[in-house]
C-alpha positions as CSV (number, residue, x, y, z in Angstrom):
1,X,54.5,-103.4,25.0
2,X,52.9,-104.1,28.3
3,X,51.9,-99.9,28.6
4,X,50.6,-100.1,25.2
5,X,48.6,-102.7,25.7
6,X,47.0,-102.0,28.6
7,X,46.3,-98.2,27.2
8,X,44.8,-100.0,24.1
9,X,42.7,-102.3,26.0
10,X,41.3,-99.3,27.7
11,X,40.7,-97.4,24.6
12,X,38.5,-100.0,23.7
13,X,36.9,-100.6,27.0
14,X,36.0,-96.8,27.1
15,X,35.3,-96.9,23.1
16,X,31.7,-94.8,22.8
17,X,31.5,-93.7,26.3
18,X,31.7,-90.7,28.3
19,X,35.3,-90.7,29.1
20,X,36.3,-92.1,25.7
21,X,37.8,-88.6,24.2
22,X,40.2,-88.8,27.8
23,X,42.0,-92.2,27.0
24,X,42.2,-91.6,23.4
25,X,44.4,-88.3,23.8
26,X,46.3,-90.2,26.7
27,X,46.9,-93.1,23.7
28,X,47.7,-90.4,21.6
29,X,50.1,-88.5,23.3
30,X,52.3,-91.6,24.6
31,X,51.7,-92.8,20.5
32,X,50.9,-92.1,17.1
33,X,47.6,-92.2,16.0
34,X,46.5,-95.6,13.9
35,X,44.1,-94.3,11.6
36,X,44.3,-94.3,8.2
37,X,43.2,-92.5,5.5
38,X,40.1,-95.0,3.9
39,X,39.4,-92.6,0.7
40,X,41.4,-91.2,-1.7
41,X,43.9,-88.3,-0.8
42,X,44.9,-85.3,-2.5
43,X,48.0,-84.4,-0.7
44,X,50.3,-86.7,1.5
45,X,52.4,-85.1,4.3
46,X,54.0,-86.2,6.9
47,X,52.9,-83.4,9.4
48,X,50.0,-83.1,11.5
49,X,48.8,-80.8,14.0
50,X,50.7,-82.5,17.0
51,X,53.9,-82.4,15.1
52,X,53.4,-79.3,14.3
53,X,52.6,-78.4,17.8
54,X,56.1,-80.1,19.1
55,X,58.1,-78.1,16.4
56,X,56.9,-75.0,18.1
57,X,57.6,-76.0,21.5
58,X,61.2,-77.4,20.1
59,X,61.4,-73.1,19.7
60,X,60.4,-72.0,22.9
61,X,61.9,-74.3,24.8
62,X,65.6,-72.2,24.4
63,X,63.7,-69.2,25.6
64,X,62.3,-71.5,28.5
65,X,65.5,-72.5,30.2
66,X,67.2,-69.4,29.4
67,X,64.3,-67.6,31.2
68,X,65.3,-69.8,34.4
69,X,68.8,-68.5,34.6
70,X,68.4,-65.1,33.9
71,X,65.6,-65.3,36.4
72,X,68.2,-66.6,38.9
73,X,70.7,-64.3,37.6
74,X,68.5,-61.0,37.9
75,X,67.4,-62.3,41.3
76,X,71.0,-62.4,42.6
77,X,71.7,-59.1,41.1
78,X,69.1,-57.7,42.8
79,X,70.6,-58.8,46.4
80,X,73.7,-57.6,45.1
81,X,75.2,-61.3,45.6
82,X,76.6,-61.1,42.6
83,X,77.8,-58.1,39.9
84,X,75.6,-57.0,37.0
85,X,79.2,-56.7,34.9
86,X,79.6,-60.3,34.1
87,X,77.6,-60.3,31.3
88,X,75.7,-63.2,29.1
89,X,78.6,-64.9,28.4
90,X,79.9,-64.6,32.2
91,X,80.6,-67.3,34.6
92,X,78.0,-66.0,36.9
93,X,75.0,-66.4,34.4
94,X,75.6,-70.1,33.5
95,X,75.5,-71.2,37.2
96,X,74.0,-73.7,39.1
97,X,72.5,-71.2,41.6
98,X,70.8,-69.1,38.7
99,X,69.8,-72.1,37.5
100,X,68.1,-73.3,40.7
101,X,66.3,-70.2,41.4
102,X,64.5,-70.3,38.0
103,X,63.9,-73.5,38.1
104,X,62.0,-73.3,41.5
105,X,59.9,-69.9,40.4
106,X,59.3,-71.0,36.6
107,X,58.7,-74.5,36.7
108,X,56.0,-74.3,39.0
109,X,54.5,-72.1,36.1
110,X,54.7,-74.3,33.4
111,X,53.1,-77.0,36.0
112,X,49.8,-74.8,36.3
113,X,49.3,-73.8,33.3
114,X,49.7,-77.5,31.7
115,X,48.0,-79.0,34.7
116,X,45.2,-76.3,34.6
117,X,44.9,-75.7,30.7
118,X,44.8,-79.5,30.0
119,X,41.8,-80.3,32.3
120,X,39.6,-77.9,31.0
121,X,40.3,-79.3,27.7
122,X,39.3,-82.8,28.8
123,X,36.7,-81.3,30.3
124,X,35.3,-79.8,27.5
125,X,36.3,-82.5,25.8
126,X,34.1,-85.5,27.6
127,X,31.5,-82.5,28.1
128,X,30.9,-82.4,24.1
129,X,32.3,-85.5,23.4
130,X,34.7,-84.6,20.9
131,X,38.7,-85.8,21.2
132,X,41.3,-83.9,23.0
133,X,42.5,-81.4,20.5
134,X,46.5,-80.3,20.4
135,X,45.7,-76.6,20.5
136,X,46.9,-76.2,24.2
137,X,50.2,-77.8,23.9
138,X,51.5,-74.8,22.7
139,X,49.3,-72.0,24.8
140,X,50.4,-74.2,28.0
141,X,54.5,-73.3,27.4
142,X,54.0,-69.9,25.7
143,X,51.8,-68.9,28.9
144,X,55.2,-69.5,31.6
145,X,57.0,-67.1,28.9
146,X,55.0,-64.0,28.9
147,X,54.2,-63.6,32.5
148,X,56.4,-61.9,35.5
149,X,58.2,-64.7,37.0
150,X,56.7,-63.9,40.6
151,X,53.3,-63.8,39.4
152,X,50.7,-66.0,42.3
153,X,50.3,-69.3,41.1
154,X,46.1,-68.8,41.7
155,X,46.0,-65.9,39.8
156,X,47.9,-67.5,36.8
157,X,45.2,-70.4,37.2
158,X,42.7,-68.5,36.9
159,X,44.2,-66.6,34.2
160,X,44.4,-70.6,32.5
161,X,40.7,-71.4,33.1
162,X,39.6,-67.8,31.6
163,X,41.6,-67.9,28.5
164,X,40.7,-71.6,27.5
165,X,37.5,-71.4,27.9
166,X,36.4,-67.9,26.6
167,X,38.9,-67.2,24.1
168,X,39.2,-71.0,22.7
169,X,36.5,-73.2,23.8
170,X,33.4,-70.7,23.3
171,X,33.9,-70.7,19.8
172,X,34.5,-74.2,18.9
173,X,38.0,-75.2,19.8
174,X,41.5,-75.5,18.4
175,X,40.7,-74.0,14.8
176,X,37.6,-71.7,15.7
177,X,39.1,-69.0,17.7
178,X,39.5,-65.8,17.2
179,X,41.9,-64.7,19.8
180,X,45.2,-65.9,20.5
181,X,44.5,-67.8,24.0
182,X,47.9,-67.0,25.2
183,X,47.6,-63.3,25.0
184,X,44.1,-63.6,26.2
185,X,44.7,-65.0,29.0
186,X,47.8,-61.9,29.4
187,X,45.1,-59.8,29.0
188,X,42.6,-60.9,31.6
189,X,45.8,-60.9,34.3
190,X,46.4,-57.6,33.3
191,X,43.3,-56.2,33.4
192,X,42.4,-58.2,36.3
193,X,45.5,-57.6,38.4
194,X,47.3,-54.9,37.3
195,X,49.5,-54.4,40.4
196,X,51.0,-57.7,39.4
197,X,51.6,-57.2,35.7
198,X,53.7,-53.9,36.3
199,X,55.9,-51.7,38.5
200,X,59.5,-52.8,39.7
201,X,58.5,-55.9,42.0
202,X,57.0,-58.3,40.4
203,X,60.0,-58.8,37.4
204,X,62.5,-59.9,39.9
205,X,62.2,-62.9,42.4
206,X,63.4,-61.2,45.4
207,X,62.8,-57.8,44.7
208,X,60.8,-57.6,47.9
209,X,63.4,-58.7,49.7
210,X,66.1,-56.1,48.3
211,X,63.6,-53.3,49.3
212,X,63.8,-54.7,52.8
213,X,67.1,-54.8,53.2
214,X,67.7,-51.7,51.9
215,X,64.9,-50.4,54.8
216,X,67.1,-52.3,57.2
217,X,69.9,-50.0,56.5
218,X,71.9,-52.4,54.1
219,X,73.6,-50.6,51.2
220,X,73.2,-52.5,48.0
221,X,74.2,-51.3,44.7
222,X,71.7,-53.4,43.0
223,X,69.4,-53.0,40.4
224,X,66.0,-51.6,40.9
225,X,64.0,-54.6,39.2
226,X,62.3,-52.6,37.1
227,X,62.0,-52.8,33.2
228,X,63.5,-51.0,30.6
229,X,60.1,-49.8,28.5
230,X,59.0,-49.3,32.5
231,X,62.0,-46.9,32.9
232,X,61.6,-45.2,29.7
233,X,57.8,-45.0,30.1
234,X,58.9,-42.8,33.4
235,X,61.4,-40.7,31.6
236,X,64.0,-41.9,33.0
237,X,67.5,-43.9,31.4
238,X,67.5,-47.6,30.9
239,X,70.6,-48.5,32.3
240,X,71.4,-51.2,29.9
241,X,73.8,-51.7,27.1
242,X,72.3,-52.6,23.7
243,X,73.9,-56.3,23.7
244,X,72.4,-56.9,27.0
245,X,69.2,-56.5,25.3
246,X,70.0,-58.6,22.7
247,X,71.0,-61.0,24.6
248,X,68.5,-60.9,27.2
249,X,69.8,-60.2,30.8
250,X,67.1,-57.9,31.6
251,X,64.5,-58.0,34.0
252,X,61.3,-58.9,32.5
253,X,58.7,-62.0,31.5
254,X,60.2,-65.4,31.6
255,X,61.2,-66.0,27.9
256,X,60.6,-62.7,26.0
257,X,63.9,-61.0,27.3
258,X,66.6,-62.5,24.8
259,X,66.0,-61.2,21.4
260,X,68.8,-63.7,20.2
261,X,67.2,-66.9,20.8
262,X,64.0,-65.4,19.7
263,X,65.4,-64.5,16.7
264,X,67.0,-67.8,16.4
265,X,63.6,-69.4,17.0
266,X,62.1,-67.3,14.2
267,X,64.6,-68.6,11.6
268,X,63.7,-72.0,13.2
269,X,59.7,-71.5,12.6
270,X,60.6,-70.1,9.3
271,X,62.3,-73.3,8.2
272,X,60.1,-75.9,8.9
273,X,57.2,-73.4,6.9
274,X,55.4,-73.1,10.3
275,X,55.9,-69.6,11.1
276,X,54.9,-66.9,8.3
277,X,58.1,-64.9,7.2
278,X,55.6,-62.4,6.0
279,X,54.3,-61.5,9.2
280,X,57.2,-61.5,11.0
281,X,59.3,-59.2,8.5
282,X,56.1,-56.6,7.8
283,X,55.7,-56.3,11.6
284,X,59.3,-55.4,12.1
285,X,59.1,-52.9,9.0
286,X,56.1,-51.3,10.7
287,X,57.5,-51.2,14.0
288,X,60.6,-49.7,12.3
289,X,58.3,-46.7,10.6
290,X,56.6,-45.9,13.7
291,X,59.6,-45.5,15.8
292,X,61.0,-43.5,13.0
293,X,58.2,-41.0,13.1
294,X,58.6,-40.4,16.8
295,X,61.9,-40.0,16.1
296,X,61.3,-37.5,13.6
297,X,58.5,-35.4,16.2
298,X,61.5,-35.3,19.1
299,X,64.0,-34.4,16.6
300,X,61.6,-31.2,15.1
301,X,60.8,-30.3,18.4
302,X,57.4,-30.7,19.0
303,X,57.8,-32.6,21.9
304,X,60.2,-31.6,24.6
305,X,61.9,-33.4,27.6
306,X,59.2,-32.0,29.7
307,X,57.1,-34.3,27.8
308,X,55.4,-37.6,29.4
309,X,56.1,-39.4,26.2
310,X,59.8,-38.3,25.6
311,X,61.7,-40.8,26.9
312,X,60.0,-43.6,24.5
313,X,59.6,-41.1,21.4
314,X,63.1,-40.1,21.9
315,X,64.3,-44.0,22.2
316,X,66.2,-44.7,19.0
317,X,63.9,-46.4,16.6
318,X,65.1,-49.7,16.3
319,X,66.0,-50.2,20.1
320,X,62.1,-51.0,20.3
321,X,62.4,-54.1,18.3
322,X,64.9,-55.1,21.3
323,X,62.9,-54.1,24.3
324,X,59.7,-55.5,26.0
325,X,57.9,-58.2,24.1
326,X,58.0,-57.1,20.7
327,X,60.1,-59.4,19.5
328,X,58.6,-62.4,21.2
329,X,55.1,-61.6,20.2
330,X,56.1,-60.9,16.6
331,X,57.5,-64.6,16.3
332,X,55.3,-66.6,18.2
333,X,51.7,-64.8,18.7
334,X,51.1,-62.9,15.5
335,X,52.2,-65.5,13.6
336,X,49.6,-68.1,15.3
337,X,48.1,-69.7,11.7
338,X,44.3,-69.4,13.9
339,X,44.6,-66.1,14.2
340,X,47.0,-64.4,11.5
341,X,45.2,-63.6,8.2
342,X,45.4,-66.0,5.5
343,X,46.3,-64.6,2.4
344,X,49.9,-63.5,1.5
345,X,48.5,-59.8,1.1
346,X,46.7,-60.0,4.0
347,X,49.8,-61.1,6.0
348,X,51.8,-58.3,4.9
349,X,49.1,-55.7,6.0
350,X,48.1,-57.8,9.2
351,X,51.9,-57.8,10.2
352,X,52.5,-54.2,9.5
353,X,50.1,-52.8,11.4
354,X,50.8,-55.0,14.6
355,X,54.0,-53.6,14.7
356,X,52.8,-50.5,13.6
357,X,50.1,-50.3,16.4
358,X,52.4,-51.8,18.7
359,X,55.0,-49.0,19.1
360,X,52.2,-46.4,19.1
361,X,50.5,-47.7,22.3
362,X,53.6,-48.4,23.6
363,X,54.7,-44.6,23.3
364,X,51.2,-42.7,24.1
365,X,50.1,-45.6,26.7
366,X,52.8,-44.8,29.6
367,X,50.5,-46.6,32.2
368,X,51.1,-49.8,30.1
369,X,54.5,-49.2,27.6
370,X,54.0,-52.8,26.4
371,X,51.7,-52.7,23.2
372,X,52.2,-55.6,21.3
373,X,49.8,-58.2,23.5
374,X,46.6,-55.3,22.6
375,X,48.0,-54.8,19.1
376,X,47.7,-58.9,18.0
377,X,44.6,-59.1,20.1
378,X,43.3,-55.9,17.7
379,X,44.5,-57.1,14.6
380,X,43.4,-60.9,15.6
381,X,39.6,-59.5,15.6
382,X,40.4,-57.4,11.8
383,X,42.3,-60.1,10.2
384,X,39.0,-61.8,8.9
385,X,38.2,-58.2,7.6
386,X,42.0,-57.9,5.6
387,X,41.6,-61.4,4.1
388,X,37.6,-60.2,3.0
389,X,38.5,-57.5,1.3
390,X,42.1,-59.2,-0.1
391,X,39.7,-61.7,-1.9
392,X,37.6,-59.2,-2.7
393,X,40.2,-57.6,-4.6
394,X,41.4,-60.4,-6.3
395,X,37.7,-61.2,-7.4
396,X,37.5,-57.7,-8.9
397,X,41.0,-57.8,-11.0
398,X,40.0,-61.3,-12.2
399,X,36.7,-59.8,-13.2
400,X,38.1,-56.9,-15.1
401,X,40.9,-59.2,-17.0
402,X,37.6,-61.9,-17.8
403,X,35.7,-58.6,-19.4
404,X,38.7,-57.6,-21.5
405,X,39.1,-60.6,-23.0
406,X,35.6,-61.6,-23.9
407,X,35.3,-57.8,-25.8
């Protein structure tokens, strides 16, 4: 009582002033809000955005600390201190050590994006003098998730400060945007620092260190850090078994490797009606289609093994829903309620064309294999358009059906 207390006395000390909008999210987050509803209501739920905001975070936060050990675990691998053969289920993944490692390369991540993200929404906040909105709760943990695990901590802040302010805060705050902040602040490191978003070194904590070693004369039969869509993207063979992309003990971002918790996650979002099922299930049908086309031009011939886009054309169709982010974009970014369309039409077309668009830059893009962060961020910018000409449509049956039975 004596936290409370003092937090509500300086509520009201700071009630009307320039750092009000600060203490009252502070109040807020430690409690629940005590307003109340003074007019009449229409619907009564028990959900708000914060809520809302925690459910999602409930889902990521699986990925999370499985992203720390298999960030350990492919680190270890990769200074062939321990063997690749052990498997998800092994006594080597669920260890201590792994558990260290990722905890001392990812936490730090989660740190500065929170840390970063947060104070430029209270700046923004006391700046305007509106209150701390939840929107960054869930953009601070999805950011850790999506970037390579040895990515500068600088670069990632100003990755943070970028993405708040010109893909949120420009056009209103939590609500107003048009872009998913997460991916756009995905975009501006890749774009911005390419050499850290790709190649074989920045997907493994120690991956440096192997190549030194191996300079030094050391023989390790290790792996070579790099990704699968990075392998394929080159022509050359994954080197993994289909469960351990399920599963997830591949190299790549923090929480996007295991399609099984994702997928568990998904389910998760679906329950509690917070994630649309819509856009989830059209984005894996489109996905689906387009690998099955590519499949078709390998298997007529058209493209040979000559080719620089055979090895991800010729990649059976539905291994892409279990490599690179696909699956981790499909649950948590393109189903983002800001950015997604609105209507249940729109959804299905929205969906199907991220996952649609998503294989097809992944195939014909080899200098970046991963499509599905430019696909969301395209279809984010058309879903406005879908839902315009949804209504549209609906106005124009309506119309018609009106006509016939006034003749």
């Amino acid at each position: 009582m004596g936290l409370k207390s003092s937090l509500h006395n300086l509520k009201e000390k700071y009630k009307g002033k320039k750092m009000a909008p600060a203490f009252n999210a502070i109040h807020t987050f430690l409690y629940l809000p005590n307003e109340t509803t003074h007019n009449g209501t229409h619907i009564k739920v028990a959900d708000d955005l914060k809520r809302t905001m925690n459910t999602v975070i409930m889902a990521l936060v699986p990925c999370l600390i499985f992203g720390m050990f298999n960030a350990g675990y492919q680190h270890h691998i990769a200074l062939g201190q321990i063997e690749a053969s052990s498997g998800f289920l092994g006594s080597t993944f669920w260890t201590w050590d792994n558990l260290v490692v990722g905890l001392w390369q990812v936490l730090p991540l989660v740190i500065v994006s929170y840390g970063v993200g947060l104070a430029v929404e209270f700046l923004f906040a006391v700046l305007k003098g509106h209150e701390v909105e939840e929107g960054y709760l869930v953009t601070g943990m999805l950011v850790p998730l999506i970037v390579p695990v040895d990515i500068p901590l600088w670069m990632l802040a100003v990755a943070v400060v970028f993405g708040v302010v010109i893909g949120k805060e420009v056009f209103g705050g939590t609500g107003m945007n048009i872009l998913n902040p997460a991916l756009t602040i995905r975009a501006f490191l890749f774009f911005a620092y390419p050499t850290w978003m790709s190649g074989d070194k920045v997907w493994v904590h120690g991956a440096v260190e192997r190549d030194q070693m191996i300079a030094a004369g050391e023989n390790l039969d290790a792996i070579s850090g790099e990704t699968i869509l990075g392998s394929l993207a080159q022509n050359k063979a994954a080197g993994y078994e289909v469960m351990d992309m399920f599963y997830g003990i591949i190299p790549g971002s923090v929480g996007e490797t295991s399609v099984l918790l994702i997928l568990l996650a998904g389910l998760f979002l679906i329950f509690t009606k917070i994630g649309s099922w819509r856009i989830m299930l059209s984005s894996v049908i489109g996905a689906l289609v387009m690998g099955l086309i590519f499949n078709g031009v390998v298997s007529s011939g058209w493209i040979t093994e000559s080719s620089k886009f055979y090895g991800l054309m010729s990649t059976e169709f539905w291994h892409h829903l279990l490599i690179g982010g696909f699956a981790f974009g499909t649950v948590f970014m393109a189903t983002d309620p800001v950015t997604a369309s609105q209507t249940n039409k729109g959804k299905w077309i929205y969906g199907f064309l991220v996952g649609f668009i998503s294989i097809m830059i992944r195939v014909f893009n080899p200098a970046y294999p991963e499509g599905v962060m430019l696909a969301i961020l395209l279809m984010n910018v058309f879903a406005p358009t879908i839902d315009h000409y949804v209504v549209q449509g609906n106005v124009k049956r309506r119309m018609k059906r009106l006509k016939v039975k006034t003749a």
